[in-house]
N, C-alpha and C positions, 0 to 999 in steps of 0.2 A: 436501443442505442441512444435514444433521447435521454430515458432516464439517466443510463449510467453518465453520459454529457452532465447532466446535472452536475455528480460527484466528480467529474473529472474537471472540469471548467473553474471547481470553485476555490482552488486554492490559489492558482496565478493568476486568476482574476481580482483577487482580494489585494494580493500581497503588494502590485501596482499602484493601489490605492491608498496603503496606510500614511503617507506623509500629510492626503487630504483628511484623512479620518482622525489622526492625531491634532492635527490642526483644527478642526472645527470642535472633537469631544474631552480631547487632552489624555488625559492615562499615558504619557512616554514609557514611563517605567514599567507596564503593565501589556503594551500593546502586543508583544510576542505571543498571551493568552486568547489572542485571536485565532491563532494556527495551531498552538499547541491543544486549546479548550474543544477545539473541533476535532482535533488527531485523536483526543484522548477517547470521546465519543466512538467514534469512526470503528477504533480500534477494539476498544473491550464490549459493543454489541455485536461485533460479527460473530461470533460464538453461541448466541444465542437467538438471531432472525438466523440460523441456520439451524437449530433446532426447529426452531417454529414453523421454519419452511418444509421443512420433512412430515412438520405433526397435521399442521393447518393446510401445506401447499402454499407454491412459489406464490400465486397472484394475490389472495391478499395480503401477505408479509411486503410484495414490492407495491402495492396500492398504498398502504400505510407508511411507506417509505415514503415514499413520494410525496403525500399529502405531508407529513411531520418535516420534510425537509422544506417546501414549500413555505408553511404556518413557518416555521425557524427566519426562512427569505422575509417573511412580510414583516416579521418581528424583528428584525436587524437591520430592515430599514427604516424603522421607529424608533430604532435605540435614540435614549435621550443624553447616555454618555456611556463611557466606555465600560463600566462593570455591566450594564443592562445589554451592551453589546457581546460580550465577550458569553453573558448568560443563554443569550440567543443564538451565538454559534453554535455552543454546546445542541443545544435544541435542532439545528441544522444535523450538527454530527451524528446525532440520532436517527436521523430518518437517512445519511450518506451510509449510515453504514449497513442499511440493510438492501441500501441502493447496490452495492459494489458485490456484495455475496450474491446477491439474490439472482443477480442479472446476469452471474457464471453460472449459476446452477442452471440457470433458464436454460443458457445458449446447448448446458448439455444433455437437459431432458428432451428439447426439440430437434437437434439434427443425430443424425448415427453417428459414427467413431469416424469414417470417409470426409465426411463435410463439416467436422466439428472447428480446423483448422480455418478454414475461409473465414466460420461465424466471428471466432474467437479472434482473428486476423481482422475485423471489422471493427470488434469491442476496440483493439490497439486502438486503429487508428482512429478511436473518437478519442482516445488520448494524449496521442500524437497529436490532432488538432488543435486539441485546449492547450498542449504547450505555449502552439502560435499563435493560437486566435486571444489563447485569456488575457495574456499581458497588452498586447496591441488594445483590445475591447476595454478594458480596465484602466489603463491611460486616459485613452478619450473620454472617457463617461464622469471620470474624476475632475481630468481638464479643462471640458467642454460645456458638462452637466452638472452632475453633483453625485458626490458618491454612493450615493444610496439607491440609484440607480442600479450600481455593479449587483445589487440583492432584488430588488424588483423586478428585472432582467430574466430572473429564473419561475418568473410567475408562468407566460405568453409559453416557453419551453414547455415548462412542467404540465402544465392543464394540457397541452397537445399529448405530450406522452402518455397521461393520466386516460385521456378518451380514447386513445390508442388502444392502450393495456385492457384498462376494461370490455370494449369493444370486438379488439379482434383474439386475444390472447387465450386461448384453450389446453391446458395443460393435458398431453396423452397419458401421463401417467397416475393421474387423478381419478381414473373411473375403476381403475381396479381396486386402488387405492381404497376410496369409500366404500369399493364392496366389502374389501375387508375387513374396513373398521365397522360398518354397520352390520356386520357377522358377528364382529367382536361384541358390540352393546348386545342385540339379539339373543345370541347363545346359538344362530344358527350360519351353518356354513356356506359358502358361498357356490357349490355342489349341492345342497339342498339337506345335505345332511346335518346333525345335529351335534353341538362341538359344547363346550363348555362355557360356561357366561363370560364373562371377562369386564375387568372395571372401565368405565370411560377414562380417556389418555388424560393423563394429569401433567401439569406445567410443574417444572421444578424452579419455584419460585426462591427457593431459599439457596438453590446452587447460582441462579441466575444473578442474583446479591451479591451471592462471595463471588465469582467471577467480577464483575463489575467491578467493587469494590478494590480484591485484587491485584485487577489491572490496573484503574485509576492508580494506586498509590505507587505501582511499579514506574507505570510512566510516567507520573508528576516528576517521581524522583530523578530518571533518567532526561528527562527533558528540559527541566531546570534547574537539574543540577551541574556545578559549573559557570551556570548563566545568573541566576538569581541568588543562590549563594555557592560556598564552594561546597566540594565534593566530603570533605571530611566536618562538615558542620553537625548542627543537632539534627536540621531539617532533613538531610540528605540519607544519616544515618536512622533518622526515625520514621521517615518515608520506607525506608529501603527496609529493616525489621518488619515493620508493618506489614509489607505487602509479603516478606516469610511468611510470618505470623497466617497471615489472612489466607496465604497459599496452602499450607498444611490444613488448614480449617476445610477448606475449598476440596482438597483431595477427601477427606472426611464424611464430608457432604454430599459428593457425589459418589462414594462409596454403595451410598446407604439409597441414592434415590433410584425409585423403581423409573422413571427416563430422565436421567442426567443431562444437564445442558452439554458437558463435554463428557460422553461415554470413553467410560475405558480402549473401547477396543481403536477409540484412534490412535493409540499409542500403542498396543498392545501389537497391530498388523504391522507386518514388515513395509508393504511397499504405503501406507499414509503415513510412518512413523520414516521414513527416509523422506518421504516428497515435502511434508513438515519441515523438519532441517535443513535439506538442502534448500528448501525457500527463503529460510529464515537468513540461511548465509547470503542469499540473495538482494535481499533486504537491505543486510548489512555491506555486501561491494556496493549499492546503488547510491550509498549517503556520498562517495566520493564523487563522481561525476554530476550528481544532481544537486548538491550542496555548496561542495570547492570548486569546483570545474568555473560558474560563472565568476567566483573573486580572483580566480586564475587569469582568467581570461581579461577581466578586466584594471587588473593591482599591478599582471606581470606582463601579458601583450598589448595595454594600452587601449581596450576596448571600451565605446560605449554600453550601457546594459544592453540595447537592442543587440548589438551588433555580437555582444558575451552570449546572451539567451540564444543565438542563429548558429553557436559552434555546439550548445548542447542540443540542442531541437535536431539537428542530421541525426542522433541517435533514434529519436522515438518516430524516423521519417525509415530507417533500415528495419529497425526491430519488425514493425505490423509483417512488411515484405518479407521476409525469411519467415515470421512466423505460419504466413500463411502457403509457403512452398518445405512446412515443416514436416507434412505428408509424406511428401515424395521420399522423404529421409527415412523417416521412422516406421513407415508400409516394409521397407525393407529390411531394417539394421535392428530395429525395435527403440522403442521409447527411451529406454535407460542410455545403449551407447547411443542413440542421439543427445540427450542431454550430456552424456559427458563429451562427448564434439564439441555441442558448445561452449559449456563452459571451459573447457581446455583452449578453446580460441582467445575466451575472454580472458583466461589468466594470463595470454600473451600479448594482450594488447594491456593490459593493466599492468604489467612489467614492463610495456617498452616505454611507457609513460615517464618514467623518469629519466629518460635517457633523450628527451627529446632537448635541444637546446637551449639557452638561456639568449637572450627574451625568446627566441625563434619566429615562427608567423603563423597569423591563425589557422592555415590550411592544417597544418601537423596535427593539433589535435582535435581541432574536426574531424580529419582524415580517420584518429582514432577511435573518435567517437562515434563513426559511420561504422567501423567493425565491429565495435563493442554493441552496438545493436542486434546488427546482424547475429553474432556470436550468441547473446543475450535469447535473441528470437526462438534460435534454435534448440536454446537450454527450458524454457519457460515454458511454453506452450505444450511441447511434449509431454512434460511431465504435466501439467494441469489437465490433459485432454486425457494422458493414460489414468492418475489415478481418479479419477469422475466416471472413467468405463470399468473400475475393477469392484463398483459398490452397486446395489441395486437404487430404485427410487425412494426407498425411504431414508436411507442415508447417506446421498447423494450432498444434501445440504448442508448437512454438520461436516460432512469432510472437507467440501470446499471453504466451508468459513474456517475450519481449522488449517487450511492451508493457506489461506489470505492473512490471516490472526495472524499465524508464523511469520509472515512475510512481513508485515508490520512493526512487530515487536522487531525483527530486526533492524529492519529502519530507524525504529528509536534507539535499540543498543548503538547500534552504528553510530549515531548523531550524538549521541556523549562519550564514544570512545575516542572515535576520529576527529571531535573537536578538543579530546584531552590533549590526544596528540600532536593535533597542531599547535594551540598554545604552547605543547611542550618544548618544541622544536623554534620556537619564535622564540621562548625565553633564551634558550640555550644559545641562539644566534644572536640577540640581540642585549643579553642582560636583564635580569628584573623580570617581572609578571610578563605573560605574550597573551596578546588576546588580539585572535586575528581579524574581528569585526574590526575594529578599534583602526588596526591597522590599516586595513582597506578602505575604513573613510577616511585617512590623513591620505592617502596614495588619490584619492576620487580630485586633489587640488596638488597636484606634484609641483605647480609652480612656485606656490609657496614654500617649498624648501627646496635645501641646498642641492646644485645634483647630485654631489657624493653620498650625502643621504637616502632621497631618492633611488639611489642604482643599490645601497644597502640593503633599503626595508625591501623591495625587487625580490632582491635574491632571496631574502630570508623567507619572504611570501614562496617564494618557486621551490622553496626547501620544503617549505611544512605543506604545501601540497604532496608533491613528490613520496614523501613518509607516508603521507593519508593513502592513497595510490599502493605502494610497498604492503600497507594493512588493508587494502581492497583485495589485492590478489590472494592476500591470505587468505581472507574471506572464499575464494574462489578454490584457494585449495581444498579448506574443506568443505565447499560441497563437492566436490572431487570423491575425497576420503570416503562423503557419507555414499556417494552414489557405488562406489568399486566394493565397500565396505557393508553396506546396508541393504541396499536395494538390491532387490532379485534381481535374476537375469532377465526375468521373461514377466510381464506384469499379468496378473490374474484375472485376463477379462473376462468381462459377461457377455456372453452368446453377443456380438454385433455382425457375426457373418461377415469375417474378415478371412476368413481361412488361416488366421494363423494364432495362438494367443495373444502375441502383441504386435 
């Protein structure tokens, strides 16, 4: 739980901080590659400390996490300006992302399918936490201190975790593990009998690249595209080829390699080839409430940021609770129709969102956003908890980073679709280019304009929310689709001594 705090702490702990960090190292134009340098990391090695974790085992892939996000911490509080900064996120993002895979696979090598809900209900809420705690901590430390603090902070964390891990941390499924791989170098069997030689496991270094590489260019394009330049530029269009390009190569690549960082068969099985998409649609609902929710809150109900951050924070304070009484549900009904329980709740609280009044009062979407966790809780967990028990331990790893991976990439399609479409709807209500940052800092001083203006840009913010909301629920449909569509009825677990298959 410490480590994953690491990764979870460190994004609203930062973002608090950027007006000091701009101020003291400059970079304006540049500063977003703080979040984006570190997403892009985050996201294109979970694919690969998930192979590794399966080849090498959990502990040292998350020992190495840990110490590389750390060294990233020490080095980002030395940055001497904002490119040396933005280089050391990166470095951060590297060691986050083997922190956030590595730390689910843990939770489900070590408890049975019975108790995996509470573990995984605990991971939330260290989530849920750094909602609260990062911004409030990130304030003060920028305020009071100096910002380089908000990076040094995760040292005193990290080395506790780190002696932790090393310390008490025993992986049960490691002794069989090396039996069989040191049967494998030997030639002999782990029965005593006599099997065929076999070559030591080899890293697929060259799938590991085009993955990376892949990604990198997919998500530079979707995450700066629109923002840095527009969507139909050379950048956006030669990013976006590129990362074709590199994806074909990439499939090519792992064809041929005797262990693939992303094996076929995770697309090839039904229930990791639905739990993939339906996560990824997941992904993609989560950019509306965790992106527009607080300029909602504060452009169209008149909030200060704390008081905006306090209507989304009730979501990740429902979600942990329902995830962890996720049991009681899917012991009975099975994994699948609990996940689509929930998401069927979610797609009805993300349709009633537009219908909620103009300006109205903060309780409403609070109120919503209490459900939509809850909702959320019951769709997430199930599925994470069912397909983690339908793989053995060797490819326990690679599945969960390819379900993480999915989730991610959505979040970034989401964040260049749904901020297409808001601009779009700003234009269209307002005349000329929309661009709803823009907007929201002219609304952050409403006395300076006129009120009828004022109650104008309002409404047109309440609009291009509203449509993003309209394209979450989409989103929500189809994981719907893929779950009635895709996903078996009954998940194919391994021996937990449940009495039931799922």
């Amino acid at each position: 739980m410490l480590g994953m705090g690491l990764a979870a702490i460190d994004g609203t702990i930062v973002s608090t901080a950027v007006p000091q960090i701009v101020g003291d190292l400059g970079g304006l134009s540049v500063f977003s590659w703080l979040f984006s340098g570190y997403l892009l990391a985050v996201t294109v090695t979970l694919p690969m400390y998930g192979k590794l974790s399966d080849t090498f085992g959990r502990k040292p892939v998350l020992v190495a996490g840990v110490v590389l996000f750390l060294v990233g911490s020490l080095l980002c509080a030395a940055a001497w300006d904002m490119a040396s900064l933005i280089a050391f996120r990166v470095v951060q993002g590297l060691g986050g992302g083997a922190l956030q895979g590595t730390v689910q696979t843990i939770a489900a090598d070590l408890y049975p399918l019975k108790e995996r809900p509470k573990i995984q209900a605990r991971l939330s809420s260290v989530w849920a936490a750094s909602a609260v705690a990062g911004p409030a901590a990130g304030g003060l430390l920028a305020g009071y201190a100096d910002w380089r603090w908000i990076f040094l902070i995760n040292l005193p964390v990290g080395l506790v975790a780190l002696w932790l891990i090393c310390r008490y941390l025993v992986e049960p499924g490691r002794a069989g593990a090396g039996v069989r791989a040191g049967a494998r170098k030997t030639g002999v069997r782990a029965g005593g009998g006599k099997t065929e030689p076999r070559a030591r496991v080899r890293i697929d270094w060259a799938g590991a690249l085009c993955v990376f590489a892949t990604g990198a260019l997919l998500l530079t394009a979707l995450v700066q595209g629109g923002v840095a330049w527009p969507w139909l530029s050379a950048p956006s269009l030669g990013l976006l080829g590129g990362a074709a390009v590199l994806g074909a190569v990439t499939v090519l690549v792992e064809r041929r390699a005797a262990e693939p960082i992303i094996p076929g068969w995770v697309w090839r099985r039904r229930t990791i080839a639905a739990v993939n998409l339906a996560l990824g649609a997941l992904g993609l609902l989560m950019v509306a409430p965790t992106v527009f929710l607080p300029t909602y809150a504060q452009s169209v109900l008149g909030l200060g940021p704390i008081a905006a951050g306090f209507v989304l924070s009730v979501m990740t304070l429902s979600w942990p609770l329902s995830a962890a009484l996720s049991n009681r549900v899917y012991t009975r009904i099975g994994f699948r129709l609990t996940a689509i329980l929930g998401m069927s709740g979610a797609l009805l609280v993300l349709l009633a969102f537009p219908l909620l009044p103009f300006p109205g009062e903060p309780w409403q979407p609070a109120l919503l956003m209490l459900l939509l966790g809850a909702a959320l809780g019951l769709f997430q967990l199930p599925l994470m908890v069912g397909v983690q028990s339908t793989v053995p331990y060797e490819e326990r790893g690679t599945t969960t980073a390819s379900v993480l991976f999915c989730r991610q990439v959505g979040q970034s399609v989401g964040a260049a679709v749904f901020g297409a479409v808001a601009n779009g709807v700003l234009a269209a209500r307002l005349g000329g280019d929309g661009d709803l940052d823009a907007l929201a800092r002219s609304l952050d001083s409403p006395e300076s304009l006129p009120p009828a203006t004022t109650d104008t840009l309002r409404r047109a913010v309440d609009a291009a929310v509203d449509y993003v909301y309209l394209g979450a629920a989409g989103a929500a449909a189809l994981a719907l689709l893929v779950l009635l569509t895709l996903a078996p009825r009954r998940f194919p677990v391994l021996g937990e001594g449940t009495g039931r298959e799922d």
